[in-house]
Backbone of each chain as ProteinMPNN parsed JSONL, in Angstrom:
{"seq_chain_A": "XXXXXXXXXXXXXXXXXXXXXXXXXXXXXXXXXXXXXXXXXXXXXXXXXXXXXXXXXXXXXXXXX", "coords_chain_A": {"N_chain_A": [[80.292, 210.357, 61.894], [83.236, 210.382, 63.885], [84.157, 208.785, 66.966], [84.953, 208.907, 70.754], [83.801, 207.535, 72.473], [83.855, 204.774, 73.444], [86.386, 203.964, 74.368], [86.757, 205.734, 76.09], [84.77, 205.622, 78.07], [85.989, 202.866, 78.877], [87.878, 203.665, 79.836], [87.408, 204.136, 82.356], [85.938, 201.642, 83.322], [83.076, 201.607, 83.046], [80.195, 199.922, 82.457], [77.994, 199.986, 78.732], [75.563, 199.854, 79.945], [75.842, 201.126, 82.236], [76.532, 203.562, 81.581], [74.664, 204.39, 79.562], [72.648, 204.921, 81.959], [73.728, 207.127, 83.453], [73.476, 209.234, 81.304], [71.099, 208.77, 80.851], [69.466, 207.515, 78.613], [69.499, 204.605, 76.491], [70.22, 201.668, 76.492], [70.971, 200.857, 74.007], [71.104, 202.85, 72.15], [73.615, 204.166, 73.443], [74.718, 202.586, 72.623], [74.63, 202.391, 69.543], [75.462, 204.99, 69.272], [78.506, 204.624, 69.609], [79.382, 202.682, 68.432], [79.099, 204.575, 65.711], [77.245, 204.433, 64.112], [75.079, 205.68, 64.783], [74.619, 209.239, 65.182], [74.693, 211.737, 67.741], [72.28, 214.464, 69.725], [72.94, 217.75, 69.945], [72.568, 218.47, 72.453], [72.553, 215.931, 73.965], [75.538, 215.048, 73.116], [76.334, 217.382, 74.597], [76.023, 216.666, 76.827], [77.117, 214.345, 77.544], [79.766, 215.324, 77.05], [80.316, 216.978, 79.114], [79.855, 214.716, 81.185], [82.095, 213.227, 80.821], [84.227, 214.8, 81.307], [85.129, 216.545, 79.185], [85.675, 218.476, 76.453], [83.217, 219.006, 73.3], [84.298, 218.555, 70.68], [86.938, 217.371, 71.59], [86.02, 214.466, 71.97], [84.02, 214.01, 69.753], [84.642, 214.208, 66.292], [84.621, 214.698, 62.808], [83.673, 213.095, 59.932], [85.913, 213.119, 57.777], [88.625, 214.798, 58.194]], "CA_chain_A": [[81.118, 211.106, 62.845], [83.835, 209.414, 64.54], [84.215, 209.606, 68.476], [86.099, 208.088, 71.624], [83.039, 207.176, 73.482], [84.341, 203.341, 73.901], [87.798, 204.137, 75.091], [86.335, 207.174, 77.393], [83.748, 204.611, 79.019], [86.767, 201.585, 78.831], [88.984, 204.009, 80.618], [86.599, 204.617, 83.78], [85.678, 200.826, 83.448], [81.466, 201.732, 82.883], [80.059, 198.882, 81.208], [77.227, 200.489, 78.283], [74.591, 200.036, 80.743], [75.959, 202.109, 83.275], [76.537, 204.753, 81.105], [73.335, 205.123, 79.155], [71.811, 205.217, 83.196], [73.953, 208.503, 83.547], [72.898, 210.008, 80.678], [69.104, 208.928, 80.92], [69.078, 207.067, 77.525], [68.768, 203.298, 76.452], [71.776, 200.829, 76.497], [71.108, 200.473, 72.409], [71.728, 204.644, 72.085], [74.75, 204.383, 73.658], [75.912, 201.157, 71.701], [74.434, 202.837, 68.391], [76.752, 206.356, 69.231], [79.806, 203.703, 70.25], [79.425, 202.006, 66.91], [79.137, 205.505, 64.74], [75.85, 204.243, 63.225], [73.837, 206.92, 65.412], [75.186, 210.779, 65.831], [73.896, 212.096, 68.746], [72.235, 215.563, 69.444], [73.676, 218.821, 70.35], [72.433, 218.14, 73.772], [73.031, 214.709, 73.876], [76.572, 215.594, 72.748], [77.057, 218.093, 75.571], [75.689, 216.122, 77.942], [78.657, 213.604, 76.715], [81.082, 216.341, 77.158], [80.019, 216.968, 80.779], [80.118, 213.666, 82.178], [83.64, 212.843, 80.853], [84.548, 216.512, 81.363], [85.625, 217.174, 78.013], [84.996, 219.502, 75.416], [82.454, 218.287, 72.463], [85.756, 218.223, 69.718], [87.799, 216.19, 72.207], [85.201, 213.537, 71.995], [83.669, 213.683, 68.659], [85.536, 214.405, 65.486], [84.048, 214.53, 61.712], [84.539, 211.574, 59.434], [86.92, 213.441, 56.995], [89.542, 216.088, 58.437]], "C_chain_A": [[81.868, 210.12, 63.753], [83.868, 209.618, 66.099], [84.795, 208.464, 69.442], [85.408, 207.731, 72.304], [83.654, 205.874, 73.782], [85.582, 203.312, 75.084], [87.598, 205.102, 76.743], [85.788, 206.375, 78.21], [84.478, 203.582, 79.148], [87.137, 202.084, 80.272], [88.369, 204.342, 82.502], [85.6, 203.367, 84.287], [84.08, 200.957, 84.2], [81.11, 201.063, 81.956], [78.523, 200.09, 80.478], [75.979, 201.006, 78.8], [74.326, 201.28, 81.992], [76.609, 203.317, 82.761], [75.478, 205.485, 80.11], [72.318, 205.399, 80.544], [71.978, 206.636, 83.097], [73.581, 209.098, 82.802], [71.636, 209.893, 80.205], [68.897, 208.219, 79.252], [69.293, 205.727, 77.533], [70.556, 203.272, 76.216], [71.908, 200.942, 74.493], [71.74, 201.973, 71.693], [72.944, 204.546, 72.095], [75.463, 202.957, 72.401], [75.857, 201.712, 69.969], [75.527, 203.989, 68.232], [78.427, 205.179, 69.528], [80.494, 203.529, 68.857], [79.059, 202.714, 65.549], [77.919, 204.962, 63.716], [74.64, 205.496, 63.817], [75.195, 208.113, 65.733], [74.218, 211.23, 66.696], [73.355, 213.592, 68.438], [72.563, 216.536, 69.714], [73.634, 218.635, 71.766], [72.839, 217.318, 74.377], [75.122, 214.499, 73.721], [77.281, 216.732, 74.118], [77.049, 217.597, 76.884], [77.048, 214.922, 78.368], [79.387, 213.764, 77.762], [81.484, 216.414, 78.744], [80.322, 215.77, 81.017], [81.339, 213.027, 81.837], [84.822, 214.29, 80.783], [85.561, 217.087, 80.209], [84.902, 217.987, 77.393], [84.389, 218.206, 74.006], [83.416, 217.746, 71.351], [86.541, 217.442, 70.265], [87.467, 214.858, 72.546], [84.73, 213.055, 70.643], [83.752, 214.12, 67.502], [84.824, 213.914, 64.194], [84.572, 213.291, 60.929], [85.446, 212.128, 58.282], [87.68, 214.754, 57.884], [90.112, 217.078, 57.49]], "O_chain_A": [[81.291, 209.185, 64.308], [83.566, 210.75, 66.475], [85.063, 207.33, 69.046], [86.024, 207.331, 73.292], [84.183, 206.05, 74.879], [85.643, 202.827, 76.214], [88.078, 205.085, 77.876], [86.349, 206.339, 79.305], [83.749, 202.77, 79.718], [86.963, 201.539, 81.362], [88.999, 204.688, 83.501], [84.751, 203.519, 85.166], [83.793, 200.625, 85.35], [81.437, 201.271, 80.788], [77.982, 200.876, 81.255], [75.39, 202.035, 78.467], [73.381, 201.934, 82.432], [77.217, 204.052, 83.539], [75.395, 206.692, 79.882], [71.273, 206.019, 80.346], [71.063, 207.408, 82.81], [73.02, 210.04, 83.362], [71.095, 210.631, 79.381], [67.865, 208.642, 78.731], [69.329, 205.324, 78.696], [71.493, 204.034, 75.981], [72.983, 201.096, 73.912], [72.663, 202.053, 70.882], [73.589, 204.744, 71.065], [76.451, 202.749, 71.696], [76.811, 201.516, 69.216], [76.336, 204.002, 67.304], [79.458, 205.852, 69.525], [81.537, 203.943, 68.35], [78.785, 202.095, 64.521], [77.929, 205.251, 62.52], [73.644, 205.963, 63.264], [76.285, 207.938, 66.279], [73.016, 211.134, 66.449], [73.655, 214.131, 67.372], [72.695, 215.858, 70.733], [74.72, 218.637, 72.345], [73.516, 217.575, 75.373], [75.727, 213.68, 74.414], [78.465, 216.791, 74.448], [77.774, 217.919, 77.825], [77.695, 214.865, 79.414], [79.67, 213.118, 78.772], [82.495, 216.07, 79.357], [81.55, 215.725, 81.095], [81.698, 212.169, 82.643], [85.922, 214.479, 80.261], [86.507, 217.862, 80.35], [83.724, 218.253, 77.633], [84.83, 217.081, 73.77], [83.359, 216.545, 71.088], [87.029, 216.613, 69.496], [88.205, 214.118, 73.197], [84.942, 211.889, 70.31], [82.686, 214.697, 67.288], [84.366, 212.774, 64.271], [85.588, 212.642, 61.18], [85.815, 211.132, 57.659], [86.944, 215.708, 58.136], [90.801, 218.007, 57.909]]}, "seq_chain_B": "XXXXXXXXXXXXXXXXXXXXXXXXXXXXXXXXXXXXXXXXXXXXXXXXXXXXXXXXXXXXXXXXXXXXXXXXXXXXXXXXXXXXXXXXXXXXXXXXXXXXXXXXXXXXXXXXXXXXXXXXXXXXXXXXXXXXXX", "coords_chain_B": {"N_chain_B": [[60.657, 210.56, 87.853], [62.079, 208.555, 86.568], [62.444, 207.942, 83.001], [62.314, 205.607, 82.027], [60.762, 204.203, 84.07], [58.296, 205.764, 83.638], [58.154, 204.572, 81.038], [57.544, 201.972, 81.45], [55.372, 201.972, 83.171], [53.583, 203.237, 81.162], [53.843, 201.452, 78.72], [52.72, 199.196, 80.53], [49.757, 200.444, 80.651], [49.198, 200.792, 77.805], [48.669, 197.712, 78.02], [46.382, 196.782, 79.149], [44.445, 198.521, 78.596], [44.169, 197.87, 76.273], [43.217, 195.261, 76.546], [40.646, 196.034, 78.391], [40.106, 197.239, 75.433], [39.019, 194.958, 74.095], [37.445, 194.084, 75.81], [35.024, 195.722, 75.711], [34.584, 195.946, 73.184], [33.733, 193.239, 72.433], [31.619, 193.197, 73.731], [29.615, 195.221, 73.053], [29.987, 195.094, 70.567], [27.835, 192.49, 71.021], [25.93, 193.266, 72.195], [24.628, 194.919, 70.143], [24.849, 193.065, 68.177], [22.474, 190.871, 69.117], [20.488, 191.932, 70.992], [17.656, 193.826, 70.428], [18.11, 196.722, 69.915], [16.628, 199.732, 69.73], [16.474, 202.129, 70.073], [17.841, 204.937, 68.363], [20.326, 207.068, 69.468], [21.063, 205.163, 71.676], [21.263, 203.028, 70.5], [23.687, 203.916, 69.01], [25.529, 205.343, 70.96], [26.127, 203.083, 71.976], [27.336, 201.739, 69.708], [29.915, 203.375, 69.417], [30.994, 203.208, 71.697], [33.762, 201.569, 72.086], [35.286, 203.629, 71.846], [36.45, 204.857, 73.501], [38.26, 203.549, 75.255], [40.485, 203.125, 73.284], [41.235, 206.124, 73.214], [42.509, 206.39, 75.684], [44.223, 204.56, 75.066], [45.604, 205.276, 73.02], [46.482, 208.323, 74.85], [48.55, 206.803, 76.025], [50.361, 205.447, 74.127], [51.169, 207.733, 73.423], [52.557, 208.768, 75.381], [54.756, 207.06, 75.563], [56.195, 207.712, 73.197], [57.108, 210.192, 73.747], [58.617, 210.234, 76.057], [60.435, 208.439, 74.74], [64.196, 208.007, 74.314], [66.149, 209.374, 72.12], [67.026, 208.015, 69.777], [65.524, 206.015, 70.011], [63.119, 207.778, 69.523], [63.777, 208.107, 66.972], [63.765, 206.308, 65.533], [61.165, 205.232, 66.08], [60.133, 207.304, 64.528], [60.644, 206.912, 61.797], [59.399, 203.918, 61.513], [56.79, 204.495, 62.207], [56.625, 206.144, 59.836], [57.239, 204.554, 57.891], [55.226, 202.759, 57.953], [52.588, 204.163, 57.844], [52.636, 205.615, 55.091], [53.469, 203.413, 53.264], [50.969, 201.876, 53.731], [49.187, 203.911, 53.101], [49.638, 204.458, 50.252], [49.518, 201.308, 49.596], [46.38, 201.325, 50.019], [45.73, 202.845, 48.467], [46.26, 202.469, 46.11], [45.035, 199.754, 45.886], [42.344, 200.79, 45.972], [41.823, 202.195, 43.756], [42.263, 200.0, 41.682], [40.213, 198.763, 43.096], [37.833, 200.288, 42.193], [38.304, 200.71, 39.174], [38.337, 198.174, 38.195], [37.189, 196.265, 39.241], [34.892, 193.846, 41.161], [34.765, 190.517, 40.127], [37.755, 190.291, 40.854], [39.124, 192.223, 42.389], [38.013, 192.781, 45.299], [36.191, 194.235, 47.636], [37.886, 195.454, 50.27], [37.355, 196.011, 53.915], [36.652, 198.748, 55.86], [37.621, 198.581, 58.4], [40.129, 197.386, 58.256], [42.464, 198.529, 57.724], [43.66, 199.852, 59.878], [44.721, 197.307, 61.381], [46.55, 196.638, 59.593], [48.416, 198.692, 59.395], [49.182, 199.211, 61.737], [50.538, 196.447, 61.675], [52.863, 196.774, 59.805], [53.818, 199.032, 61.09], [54.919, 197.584, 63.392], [56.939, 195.607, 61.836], [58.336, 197.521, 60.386], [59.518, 198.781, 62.667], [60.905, 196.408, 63.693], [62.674, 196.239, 61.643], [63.969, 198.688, 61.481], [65.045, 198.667, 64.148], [67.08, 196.946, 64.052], [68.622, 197.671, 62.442], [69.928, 200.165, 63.948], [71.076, 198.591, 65.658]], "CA_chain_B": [[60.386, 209.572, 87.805], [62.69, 207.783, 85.559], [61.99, 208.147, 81.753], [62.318, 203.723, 81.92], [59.413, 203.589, 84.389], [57.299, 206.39, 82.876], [57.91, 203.83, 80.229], [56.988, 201.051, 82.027], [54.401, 202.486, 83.458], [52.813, 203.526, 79.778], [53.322, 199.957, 78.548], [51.578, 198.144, 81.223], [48.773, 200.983, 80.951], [48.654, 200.257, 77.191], [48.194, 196.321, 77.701], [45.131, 197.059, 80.278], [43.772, 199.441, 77.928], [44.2, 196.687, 74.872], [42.214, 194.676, 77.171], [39.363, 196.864, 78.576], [38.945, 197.402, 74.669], [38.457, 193.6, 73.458], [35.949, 193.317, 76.413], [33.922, 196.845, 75.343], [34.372, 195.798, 71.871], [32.861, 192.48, 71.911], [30.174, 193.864, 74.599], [28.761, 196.567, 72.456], [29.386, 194.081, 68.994], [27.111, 191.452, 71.055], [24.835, 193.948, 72.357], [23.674, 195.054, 68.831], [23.839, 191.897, 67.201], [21.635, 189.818, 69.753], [19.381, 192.617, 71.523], [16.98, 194.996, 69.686], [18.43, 197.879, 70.313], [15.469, 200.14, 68.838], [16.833, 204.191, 70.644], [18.678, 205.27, 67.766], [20.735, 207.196, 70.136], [21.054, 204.693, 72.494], [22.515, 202.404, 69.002], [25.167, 205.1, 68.571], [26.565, 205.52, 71.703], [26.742, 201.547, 72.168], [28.668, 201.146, 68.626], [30.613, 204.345, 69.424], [31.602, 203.261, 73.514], [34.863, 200.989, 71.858], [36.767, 204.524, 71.004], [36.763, 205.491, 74.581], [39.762, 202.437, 75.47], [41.223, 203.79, 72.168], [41.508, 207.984, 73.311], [43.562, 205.868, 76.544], [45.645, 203.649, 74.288], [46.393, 206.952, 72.364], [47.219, 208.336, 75.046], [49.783, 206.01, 76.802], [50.922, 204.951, 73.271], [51.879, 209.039, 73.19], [53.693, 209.007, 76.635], [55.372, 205.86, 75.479], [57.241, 207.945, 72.551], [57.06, 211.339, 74.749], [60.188, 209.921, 77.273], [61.763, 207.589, 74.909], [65.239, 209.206, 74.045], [66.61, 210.141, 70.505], [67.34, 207.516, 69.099], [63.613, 206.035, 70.088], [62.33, 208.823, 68.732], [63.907, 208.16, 65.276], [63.513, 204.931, 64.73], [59.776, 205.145, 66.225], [59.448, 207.636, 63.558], [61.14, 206.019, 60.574], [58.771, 202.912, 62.006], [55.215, 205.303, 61.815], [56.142, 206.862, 58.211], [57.187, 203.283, 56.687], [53.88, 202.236, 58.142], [51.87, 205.364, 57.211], [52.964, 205.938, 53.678], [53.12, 202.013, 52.795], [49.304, 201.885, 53.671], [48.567, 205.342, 52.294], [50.089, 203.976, 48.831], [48.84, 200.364, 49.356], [45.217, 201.237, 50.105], [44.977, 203.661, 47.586], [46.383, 201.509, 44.59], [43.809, 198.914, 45.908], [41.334, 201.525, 46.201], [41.733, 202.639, 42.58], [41.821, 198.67, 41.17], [39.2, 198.115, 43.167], [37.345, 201.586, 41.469], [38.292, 200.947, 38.004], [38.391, 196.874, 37.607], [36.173, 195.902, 40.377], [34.376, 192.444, 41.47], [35.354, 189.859, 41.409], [39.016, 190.627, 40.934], [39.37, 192.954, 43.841], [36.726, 192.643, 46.179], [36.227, 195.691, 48.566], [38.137, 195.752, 51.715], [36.455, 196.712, 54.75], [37.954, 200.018, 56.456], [38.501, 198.342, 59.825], [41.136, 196.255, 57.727], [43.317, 199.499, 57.48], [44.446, 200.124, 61.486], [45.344, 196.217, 61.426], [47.728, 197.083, 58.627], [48.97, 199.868, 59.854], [50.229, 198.287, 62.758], [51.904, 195.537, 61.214], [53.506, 197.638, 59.025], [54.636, 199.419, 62.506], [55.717, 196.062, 64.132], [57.575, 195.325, 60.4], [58.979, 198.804, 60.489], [60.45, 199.05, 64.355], [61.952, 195.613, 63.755], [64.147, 196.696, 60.648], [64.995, 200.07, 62.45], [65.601, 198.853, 65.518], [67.846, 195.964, 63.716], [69.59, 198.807, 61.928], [70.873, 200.675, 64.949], [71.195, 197.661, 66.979]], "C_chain_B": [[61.121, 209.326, 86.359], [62.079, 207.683, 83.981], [61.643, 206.214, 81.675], [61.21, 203.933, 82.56], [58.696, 204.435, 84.409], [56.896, 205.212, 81.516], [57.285, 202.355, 80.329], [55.46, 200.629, 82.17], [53.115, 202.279, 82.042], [52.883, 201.944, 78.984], [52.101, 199.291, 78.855], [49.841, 199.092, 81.154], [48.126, 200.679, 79.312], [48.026, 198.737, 76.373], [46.945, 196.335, 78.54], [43.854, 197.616, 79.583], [43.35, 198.596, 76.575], [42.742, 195.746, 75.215], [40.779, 194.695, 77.561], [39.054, 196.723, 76.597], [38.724, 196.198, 73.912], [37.399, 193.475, 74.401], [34.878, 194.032, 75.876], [33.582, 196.434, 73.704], [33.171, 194.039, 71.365], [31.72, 192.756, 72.705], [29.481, 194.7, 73.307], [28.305, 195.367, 71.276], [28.436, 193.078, 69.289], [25.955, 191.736, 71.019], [23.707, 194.015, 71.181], [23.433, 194.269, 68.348], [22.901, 191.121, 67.818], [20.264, 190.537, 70.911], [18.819, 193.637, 70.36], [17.035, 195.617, 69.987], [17.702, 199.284, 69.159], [15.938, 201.864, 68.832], [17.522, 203.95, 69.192], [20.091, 205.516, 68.383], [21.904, 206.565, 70.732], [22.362, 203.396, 71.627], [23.249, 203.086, 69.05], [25.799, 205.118, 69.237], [27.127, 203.862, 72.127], [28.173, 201.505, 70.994], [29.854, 202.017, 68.831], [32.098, 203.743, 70.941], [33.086, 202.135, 73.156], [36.107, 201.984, 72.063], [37.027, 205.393, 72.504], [37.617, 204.638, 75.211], [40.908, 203.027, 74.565], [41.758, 204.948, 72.521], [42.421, 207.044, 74.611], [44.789, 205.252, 76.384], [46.375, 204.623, 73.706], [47.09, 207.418, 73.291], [48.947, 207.94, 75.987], [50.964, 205.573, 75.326], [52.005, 206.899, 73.385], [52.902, 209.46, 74.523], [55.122, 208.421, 76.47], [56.644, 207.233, 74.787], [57.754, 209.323, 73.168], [58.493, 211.095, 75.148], [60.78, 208.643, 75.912], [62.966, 208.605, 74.607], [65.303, 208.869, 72.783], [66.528, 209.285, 70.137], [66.218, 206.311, 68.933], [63.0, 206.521, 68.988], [61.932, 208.42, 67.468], [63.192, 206.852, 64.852], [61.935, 204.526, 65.368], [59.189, 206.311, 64.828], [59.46, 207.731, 61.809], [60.146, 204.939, 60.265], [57.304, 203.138, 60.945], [55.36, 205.898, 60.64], [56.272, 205.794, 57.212], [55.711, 202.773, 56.586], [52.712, 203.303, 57.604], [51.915, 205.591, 55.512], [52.896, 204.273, 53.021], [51.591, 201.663, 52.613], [48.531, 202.743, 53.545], [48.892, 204.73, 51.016], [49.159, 202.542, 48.262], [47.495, 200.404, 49.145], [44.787, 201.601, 48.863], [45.191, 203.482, 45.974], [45.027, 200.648, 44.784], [42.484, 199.304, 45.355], [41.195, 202.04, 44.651], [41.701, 201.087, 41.726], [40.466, 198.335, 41.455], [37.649, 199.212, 42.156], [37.095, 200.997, 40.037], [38.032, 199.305, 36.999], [37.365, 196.048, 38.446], [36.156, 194.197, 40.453], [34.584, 191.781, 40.209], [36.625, 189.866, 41.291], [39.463, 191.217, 42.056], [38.102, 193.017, 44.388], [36.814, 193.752, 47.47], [36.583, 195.428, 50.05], [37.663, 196.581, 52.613], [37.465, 197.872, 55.922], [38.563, 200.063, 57.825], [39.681, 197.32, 59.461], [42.394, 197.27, 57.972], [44.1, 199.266, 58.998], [45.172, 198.865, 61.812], [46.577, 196.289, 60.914], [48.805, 197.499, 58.936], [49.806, 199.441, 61.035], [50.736, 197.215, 62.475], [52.895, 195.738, 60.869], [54.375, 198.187, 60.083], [55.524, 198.482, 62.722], [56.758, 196.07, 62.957], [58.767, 196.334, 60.499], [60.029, 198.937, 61.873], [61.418, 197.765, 63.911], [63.109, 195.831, 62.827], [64.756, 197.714, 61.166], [65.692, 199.396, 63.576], [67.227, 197.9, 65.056], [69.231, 196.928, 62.774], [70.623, 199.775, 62.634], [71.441, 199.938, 65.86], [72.806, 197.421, 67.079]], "O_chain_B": [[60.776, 209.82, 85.286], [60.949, 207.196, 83.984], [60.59, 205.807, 81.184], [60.267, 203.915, 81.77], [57.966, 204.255, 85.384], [55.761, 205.003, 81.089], [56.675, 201.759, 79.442], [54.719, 199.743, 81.744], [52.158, 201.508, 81.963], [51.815, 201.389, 78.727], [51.094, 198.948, 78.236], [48.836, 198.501, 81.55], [46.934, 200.388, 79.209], [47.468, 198.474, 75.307], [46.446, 195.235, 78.299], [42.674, 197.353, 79.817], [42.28, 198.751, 75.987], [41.709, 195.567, 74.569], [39.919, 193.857, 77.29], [37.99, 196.209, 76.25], [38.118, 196.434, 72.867], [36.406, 192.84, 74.044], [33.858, 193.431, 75.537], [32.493, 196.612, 73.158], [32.333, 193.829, 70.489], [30.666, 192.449, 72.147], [28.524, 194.1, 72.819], [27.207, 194.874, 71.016], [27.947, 192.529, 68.301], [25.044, 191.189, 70.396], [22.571, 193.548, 71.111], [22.302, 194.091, 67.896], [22.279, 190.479, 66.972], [19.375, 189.886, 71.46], [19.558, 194.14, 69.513], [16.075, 195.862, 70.718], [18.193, 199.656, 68.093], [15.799, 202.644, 67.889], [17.75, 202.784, 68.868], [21.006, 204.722, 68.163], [23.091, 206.875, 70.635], [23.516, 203.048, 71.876], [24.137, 202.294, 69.366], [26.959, 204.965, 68.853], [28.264, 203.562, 72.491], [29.378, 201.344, 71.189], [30.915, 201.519, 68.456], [33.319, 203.834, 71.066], [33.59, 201.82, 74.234], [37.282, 201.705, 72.3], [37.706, 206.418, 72.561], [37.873, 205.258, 76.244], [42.02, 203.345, 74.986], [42.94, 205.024, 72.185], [43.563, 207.108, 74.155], [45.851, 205.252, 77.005], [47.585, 204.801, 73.854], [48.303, 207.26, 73.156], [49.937, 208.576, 76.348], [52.174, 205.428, 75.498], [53.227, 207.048, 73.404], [53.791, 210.311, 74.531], [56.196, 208.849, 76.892], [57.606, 207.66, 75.425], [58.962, 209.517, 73.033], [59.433, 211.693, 74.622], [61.674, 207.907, 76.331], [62.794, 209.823, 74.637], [64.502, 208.055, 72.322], [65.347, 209.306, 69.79], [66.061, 205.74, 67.854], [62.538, 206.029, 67.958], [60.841, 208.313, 66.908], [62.308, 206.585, 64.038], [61.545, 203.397, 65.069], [58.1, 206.184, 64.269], [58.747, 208.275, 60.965], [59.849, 204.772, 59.082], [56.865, 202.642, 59.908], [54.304, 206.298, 60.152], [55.766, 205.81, 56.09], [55.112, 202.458, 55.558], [51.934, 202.83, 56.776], [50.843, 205.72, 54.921], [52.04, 204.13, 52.148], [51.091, 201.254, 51.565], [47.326, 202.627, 53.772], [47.793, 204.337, 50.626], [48.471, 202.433, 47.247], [47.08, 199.694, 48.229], [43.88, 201.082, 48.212], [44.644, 204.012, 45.008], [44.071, 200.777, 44.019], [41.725, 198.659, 44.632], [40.018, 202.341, 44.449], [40.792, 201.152, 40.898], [39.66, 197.84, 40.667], [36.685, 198.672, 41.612], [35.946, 200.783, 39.652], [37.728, 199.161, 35.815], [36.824, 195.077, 37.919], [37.017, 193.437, 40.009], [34.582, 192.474, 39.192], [36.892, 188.915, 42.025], [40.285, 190.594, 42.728], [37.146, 193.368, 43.697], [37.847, 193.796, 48.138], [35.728, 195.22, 50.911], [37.497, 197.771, 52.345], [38.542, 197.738, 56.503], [39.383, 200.816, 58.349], [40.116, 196.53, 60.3], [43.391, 196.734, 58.457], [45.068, 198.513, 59.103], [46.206, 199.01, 62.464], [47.594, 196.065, 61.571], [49.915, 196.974, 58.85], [51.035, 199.403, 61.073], [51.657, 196.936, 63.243], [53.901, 195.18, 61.306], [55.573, 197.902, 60.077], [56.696, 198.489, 62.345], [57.696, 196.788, 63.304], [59.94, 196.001, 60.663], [61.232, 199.192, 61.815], [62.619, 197.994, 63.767], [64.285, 195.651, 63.143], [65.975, 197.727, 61.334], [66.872, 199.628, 63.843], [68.295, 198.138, 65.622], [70.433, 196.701, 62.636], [71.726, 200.121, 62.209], [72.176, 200.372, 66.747], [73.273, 196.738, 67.991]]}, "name": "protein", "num_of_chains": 2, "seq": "XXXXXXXXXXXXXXXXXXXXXXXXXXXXXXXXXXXXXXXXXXXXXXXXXXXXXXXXXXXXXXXXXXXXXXXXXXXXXXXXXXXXXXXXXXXXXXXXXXXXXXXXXXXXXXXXXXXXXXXXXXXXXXXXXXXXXXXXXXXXXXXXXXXXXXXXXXXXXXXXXXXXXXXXXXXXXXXXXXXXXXXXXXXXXXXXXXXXXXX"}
């Protein structure tokens, strides 16, 4: 699954650390969802959504269209 | 309280707990081998008093994976089934060589050899996962 987490967390200049704080998970989580080797979970995913106040589709996008 | 120092926390409680049981463990193992310990009883609950450090390590080891987050989770439980099923398979090939072809070719491993295993296998296991999402 592809997704804009990098650019989203570039654009509000939050280094990895200080964005797996906000969402209560490990710096490696966030670098694993960054680097499309980990999909997150529905929760995880909304939780996302919320803290860059997007919707879950305006963030994370299937790997074929 | 922070899922990190719940985790913390459960660490340092299962290096304390590691500890307490190397002292209970060689206490009890000295006890029996160098006193005549005659109670039956009294024998039982000595060789037994190791697995009460253990029910603590359990459960801090279970807090540990409790708060980590998802991606913890997985790769703690990718970790525990490489390790589980590797030394469910391994033992029980052994365990059938040692059955059917015996001494002195395979020589009978002793069943406190297994939990050693098992946690290597862990250790073995977390490091390729973790090296996989890293």
């Amino acid at each position: 699954m592809k997704n804009l987490l990098k650019s989203l967390r570039a654009e509000r200049d939050w280094s990895q650390a200080d964005l797996a704080d906000k969402l209560g998970v490990s710096r490696q989580t966030v670098n694993a969802i960054e680097t499309e080797k980990y999909d997150p979970s529905l929760p995880l995913a909304f939780k996302i959504a919320e803290l860059f106040g997007k919707k879950i589709e305006e963030i994370f996008s299937p790997e074929k269209h | 309280m922070k899922p990190i120092e719940v985790m913390v926390r459960s660490l340092r409680n299962v290096a304390i707990w590691l500890f307490v049981y190397a002292i209970v463990l060689t206490a009890s193992g000295s006890i029996l081998l160098l006193l005549p310990v005659t109670n039956k009883l009294l024998g039982f609950l000595i060789g037994i008093s190791p697995v009460i450090p253990v029910i603590f390590i359990l459960i801090s080891i279970m807090q540990i994976l409790q708060h980590s987050d998802e991606l913890q989770q997985k790769i703690q439980l990718l970790s525990i089934g490489f390790s589980a099923i590797t030394t469910g398979l391994g033992t029980f090939a052994y365990g059938l060589l040692e059955q059917y072809i015996g001494y002195p070719q395979y020589l009978p491993i002793p069943s406190t050899f297994i939990l050693p295993i098992m946690v290597f296998l862990w250790a073995i296991g977390m490091l390729y996962f973790k090296w996989r999402y890293r």
